[in-house]
C-alpha positions as CSV (number, residue, x, y, z in Angstrom):
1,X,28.1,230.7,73.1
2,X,27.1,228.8,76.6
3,X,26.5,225.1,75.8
4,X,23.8,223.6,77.0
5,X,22.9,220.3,78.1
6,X,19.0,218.3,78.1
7,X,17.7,215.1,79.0
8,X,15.4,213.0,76.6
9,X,13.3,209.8,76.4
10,X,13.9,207.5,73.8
11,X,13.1,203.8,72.9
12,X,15.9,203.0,74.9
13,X,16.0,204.8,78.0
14,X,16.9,208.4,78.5
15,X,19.6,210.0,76.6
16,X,21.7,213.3,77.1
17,X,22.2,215.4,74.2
18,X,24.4,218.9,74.0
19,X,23.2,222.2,72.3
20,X,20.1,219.5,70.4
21,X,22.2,216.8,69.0
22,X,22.5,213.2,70.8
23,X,25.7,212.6,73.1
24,X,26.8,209.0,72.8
25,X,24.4,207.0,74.9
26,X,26.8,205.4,77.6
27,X,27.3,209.6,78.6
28,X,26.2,210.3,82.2
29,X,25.8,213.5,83.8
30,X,26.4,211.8,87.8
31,X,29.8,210.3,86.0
32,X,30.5,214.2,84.3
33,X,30.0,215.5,87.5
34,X,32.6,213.5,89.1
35,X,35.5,214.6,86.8
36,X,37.7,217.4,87.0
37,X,37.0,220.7,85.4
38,X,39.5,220.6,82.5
39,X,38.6,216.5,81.8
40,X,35.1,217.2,82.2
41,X,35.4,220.0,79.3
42,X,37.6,217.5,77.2
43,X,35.0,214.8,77.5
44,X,32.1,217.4,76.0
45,X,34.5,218.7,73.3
46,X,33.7,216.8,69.9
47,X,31.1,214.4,72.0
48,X,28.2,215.0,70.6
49,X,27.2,212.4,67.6
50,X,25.6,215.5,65.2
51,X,22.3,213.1,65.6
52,X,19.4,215.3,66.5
53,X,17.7,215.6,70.1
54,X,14.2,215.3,69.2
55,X,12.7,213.1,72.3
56,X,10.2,214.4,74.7
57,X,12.1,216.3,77.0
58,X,12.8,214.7,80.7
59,X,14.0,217.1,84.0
60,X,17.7,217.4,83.2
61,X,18.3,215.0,86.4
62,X,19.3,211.4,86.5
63,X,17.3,209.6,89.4
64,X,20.4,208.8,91.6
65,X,20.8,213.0,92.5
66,X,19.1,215.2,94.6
67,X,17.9,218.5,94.5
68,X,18.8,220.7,97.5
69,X,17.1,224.3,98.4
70,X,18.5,227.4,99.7
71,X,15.8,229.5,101.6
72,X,15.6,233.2,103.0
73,X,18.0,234.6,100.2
74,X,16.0,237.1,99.2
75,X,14.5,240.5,101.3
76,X,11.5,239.7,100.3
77,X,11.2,235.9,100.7
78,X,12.0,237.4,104.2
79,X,9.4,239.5,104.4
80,X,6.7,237.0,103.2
81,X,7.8,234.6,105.5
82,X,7.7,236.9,108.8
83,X,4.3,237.7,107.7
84,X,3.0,234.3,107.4
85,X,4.7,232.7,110.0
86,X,4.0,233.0,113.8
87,X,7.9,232.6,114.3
88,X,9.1,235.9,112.3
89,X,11.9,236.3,114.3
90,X,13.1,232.8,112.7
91,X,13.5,234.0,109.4
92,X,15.0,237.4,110.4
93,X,17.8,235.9,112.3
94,X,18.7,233.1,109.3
95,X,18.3,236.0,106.8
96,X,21.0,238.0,108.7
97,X,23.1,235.1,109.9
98,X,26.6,233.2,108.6
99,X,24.9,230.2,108.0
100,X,22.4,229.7,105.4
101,X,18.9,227.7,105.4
102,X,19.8,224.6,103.3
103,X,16.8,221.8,103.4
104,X,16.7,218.6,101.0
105,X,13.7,219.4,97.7
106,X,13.6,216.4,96.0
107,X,15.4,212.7,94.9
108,X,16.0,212.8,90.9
109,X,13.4,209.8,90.2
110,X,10.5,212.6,92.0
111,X,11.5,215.7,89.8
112,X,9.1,216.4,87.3
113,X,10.6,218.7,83.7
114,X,8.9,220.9,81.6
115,X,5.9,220.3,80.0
116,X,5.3,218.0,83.2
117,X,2.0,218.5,86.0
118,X,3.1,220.1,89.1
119,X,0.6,219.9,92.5
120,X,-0.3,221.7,95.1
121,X,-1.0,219.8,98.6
122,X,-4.9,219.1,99.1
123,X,-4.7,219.4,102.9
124,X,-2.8,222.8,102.4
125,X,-5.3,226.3,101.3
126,X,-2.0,228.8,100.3
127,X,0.0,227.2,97.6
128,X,2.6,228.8,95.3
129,X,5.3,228.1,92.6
130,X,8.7,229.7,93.7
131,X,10.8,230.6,90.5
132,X,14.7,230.1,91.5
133,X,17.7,229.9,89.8
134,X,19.1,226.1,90.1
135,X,22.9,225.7,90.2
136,X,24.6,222.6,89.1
137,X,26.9,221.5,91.6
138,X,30.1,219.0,91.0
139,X,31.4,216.2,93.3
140,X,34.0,218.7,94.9
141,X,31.2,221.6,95.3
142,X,32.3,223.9,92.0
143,X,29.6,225.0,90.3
144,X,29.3,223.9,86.5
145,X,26.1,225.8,85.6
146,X,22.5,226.7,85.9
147,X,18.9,225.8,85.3
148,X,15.4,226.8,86.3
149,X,13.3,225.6,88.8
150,X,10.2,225.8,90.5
151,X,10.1,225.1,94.3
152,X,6.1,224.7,94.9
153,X,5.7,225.2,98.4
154,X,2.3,225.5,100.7
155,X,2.8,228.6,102.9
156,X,-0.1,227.5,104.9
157,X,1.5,225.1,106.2
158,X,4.9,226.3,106.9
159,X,3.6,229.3,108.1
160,X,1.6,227.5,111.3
161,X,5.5,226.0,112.7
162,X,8.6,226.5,110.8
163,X,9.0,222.4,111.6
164,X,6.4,221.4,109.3
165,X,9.0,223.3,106.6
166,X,9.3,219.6,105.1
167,X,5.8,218.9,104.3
168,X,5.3,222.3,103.2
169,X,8.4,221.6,100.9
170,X,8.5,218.0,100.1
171,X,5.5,216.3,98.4
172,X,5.1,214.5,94.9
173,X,4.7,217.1,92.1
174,X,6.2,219.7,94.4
175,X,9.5,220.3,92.2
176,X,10.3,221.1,88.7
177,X,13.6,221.5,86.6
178,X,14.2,222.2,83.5
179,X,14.0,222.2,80.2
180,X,17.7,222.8,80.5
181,X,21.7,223.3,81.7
182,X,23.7,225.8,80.9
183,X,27.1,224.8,81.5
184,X,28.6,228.1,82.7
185,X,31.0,229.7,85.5
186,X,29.1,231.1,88.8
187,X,30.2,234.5,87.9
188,X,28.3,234.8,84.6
189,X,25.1,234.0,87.2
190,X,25.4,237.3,89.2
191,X,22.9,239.5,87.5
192,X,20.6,236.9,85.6
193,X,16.9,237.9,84.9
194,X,14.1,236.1,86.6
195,X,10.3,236.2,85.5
196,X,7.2,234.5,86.5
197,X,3.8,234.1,85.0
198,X,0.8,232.2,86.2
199,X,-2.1,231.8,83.8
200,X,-5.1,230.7,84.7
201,X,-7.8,230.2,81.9
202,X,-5.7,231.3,79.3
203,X,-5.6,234.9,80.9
204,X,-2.4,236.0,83.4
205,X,-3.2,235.7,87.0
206,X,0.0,236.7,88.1
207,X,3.2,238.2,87.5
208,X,6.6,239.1,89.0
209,X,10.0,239.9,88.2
210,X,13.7,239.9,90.1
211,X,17.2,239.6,89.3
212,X,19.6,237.1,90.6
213,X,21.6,240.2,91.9
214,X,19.4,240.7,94.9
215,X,20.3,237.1,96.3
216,X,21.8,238.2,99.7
217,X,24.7,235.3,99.6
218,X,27.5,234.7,97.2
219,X,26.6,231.6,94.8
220,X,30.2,229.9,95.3
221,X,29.3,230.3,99.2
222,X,25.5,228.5,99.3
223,X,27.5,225.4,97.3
224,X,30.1,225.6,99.7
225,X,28.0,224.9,102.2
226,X,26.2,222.8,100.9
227,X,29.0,220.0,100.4
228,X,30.5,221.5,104.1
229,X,30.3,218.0,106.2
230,X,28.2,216.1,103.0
231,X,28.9,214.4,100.1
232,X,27.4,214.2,96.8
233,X,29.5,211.8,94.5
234,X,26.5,211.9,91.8
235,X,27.0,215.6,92.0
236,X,23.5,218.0,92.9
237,X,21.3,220.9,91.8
238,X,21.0,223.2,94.5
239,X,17.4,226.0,94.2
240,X,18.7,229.2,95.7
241,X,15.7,230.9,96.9
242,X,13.2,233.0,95.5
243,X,12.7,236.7,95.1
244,X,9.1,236.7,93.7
245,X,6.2,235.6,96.5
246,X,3.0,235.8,95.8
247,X,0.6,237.6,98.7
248,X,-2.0,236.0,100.7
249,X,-4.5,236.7,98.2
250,X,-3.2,234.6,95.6
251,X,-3.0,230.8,95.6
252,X,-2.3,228.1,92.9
253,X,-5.5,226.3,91.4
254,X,-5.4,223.3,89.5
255,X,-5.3,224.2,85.7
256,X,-3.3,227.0,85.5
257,X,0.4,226.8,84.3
258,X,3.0,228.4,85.6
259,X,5.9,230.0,83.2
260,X,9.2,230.4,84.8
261,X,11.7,232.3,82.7
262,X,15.6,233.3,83.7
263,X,17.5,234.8,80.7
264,X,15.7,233.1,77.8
265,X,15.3,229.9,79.3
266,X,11.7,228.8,80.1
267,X,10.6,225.9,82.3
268,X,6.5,225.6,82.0
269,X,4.3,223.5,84.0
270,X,0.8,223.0,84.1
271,X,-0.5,222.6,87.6
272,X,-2.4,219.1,88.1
């Protein structure tokens, strides 16, 4: 059975806990991350205190870490993004080259977890969630597990100059995590499940499915680069792109929610 770790908030700060049940509250995922494999395992083995997890849920990131975001993984996050842009030829040649796009998402404190408003940009008219599989990366660059995240981008605006790719990216209430990590290898990522729905007045606006077997790159090689010439000693979640796009005739609204879902595990977010 994959463990699975979640953050809380209590009276007294925010607290870990493993498969629901409290780990001791000095545990910190940034110090986890910094420990080998085998001494990381030993330090979850017997830790948790058997008292139950039961507050709120929190993104499963401390503030000191940073969420980092693959893009062009996907065929068809190529596509959509040669038909929006007026640079196509930018997004075939990244899709097709060695290197991948890697561009910084979010600092920890400015991640918002399930349950949690997400927002579109006001000065943007195309706005969409991007459902992606998150890894969990260590201090060295292995890859300790998974969760779910939502990337909300405006397509609008990236699409008029590939430069404006931050502000298209990297706005308050444009990323969500959650509710979970599953502390698994890379390999048993390879063929995960990934849904979306957006509902919008209770009824489903939108839909889409993929598999994470249609990311173009190798997990263990996005994390690779990732860490290539920069460190991460509080360890970092890397998004790795998304295979469901929404056309031009769709665009977020505030009040729906958007349900991501990858293998059981469902990160939900009402959009502000």
């Amino acid at each position: 059975m994959t463990a699975s770790l979640t953050r809380h908030a209590t009276s007294d700060g925010p607290r870990w806990a493993l498969d629901g049940h409290y780990l001791p509250a000095g545990f910190s995922l940034s110090a986890w991350l910094a420990l080998p494999a085998a001494a990381a395992q030993a330090a979850l083995d017997g830790a948790a205190t058997g008292e139950p997890a039961n507050g709120p849920l929190l993104a499963p990131i401390e503030d000191v870490q940073e969420a980092w975001a693959s893009g062009v993984t996907y065929l068809s996050s190529r596509m959509a993004r040669e038909a929006e842009s007026q640079s196509a030829d930018v997004y075939q040649k990244v899709y097709g080259a060695a290197r991948p796009e890697l561009f910084f998402k979010a600092a920890g404190w400015r991640t918002v977890g399930h349950g949690q408003p997400i927002r579109v940009r006001a000065d943007s008219h195309w706005n969409v969630p991007e459902p992606e599989l998150v890894l969990l990366v260590d201090t060295s660059g292995a890859i300790r597990g998974y969760s779910v995240g939502n990337d909300v981008s405006s397509r609008s605006i990236e699409g008029e100059n590939p430069l404006y790719l931050p502000q298209a990216k990297v706005y308050d209430g444009s990323c969500a995590i959650g509710p979970a990590i599953r502390l698994c290898p890379a390999a048993a990522m390879t063929d995960l499940p990934i849904g979306l729905r957006i509902l919008r007045g209770g009824e489903e606006a939108f839909a889409g499915q993929t598999r994470t077997s249609q990311i173009k790159r190798g997990l263990d090689e996005l994390a690779g680069y990732l860490v290539r010439e920069l460190s991460f000693p509080f360890g970092a979640f890397l998004f790795t792109g998304t295979g469901i796009v929404p056309d031009e005739t769709f665009t977020l609204q505030s009040g729906d929610v958007v349900r991501i879902e990858i293998d059981g595990l469902v990160l939900e977010n009402p959009v502000q």
